[in-house]
N, C-alpha and C positions, 0 to 999 in steps of 0.2 A: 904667317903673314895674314891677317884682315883682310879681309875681302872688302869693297865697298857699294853700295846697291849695282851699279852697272858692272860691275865685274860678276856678281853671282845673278844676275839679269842676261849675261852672256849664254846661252845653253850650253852646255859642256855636250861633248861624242855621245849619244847610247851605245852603250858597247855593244859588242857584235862578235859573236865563237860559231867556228866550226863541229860540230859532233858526228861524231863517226857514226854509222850505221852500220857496221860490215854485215851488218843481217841478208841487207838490203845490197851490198857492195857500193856505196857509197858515202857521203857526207851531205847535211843539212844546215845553213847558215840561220843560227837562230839570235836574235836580234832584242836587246830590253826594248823596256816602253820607257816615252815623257811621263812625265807627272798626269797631263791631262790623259794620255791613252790608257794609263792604269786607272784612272775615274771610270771612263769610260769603258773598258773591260769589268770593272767591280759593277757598275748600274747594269749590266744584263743580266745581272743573276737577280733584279729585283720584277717584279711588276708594276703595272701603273700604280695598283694600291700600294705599293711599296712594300708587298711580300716576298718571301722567295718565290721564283719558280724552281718548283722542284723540279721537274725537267732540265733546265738548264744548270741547277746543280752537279745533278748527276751524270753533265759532259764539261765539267770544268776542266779537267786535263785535257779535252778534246779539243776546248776552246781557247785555253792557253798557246796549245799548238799552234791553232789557227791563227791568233792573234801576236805568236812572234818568230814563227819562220819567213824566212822572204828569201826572194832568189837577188841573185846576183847585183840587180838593180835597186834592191832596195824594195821592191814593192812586196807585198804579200801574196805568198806561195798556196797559200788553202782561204777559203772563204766558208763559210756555213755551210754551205752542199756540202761540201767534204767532211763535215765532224760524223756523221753517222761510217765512212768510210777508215777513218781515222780511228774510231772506236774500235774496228773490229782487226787493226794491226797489232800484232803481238806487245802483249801489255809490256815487257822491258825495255823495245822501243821506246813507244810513248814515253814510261816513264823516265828513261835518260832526256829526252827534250827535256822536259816539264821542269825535272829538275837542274837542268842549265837554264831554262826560261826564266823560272824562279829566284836565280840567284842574281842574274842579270839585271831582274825588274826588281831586286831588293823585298822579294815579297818570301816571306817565310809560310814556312809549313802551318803555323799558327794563324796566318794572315789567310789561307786559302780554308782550313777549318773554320776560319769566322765569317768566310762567302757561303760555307752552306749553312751557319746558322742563320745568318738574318733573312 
């Protein structure tokens, strides 16, 4: 079926998966992004000169977190205080989010290696 402008104008669901943590004895509701929230998660890793920060680089899984867990309501579960906390949880953790966040937000492994190069 064609779609016609106001139908793909529609916003479709962001999906939204449950992942286990039994580390932790629980689960976390991790949530894609819009189009615009993924611009806007990809521009912080830049500076005003339009550099990397390397800093923020090297909390991109930290901030992935940050920017697709949410509780129950829908709102977000962590904010920037929290990626230095978030760091220092067992890397398997993290990396099962990251990589259900990922698949979620349509972003590949090759798409998060080209946020630290530029």
């Amino acid at each position: 079926m064609s779609l016609n402008r106001e139908a793909f104008l529609r916003p479709a669901e962001v999906p939204v998966e449950l992942v286990e943590i039994p580390e932790l004895g629980g689960s976390i509701k991790v949530r894609g992004m819009t189009a615009r929230q993924r611009s806007e998660f990809e521009k912080q890793f830049q500076t005003a000169s339009g550099k990397q920060s390397k800093t923020r680089i090297a909390e991109v899984r930290e901030r992935l977190v940050v920017a697709c867990c949410v509780n129950d309501d829908g709102s977000l579960m962590f904010s920037e205080e929290d990626i230095s906390a978030i760091g220092n949880q067992a890397a398997g953790v993290v990396e099962r989010i990251v990589n259900v966040a990922q698949r979620l937000c349509g972003m590949s492994n090759t798409d998060v290696e080209e946020l630290a190069k530029n």
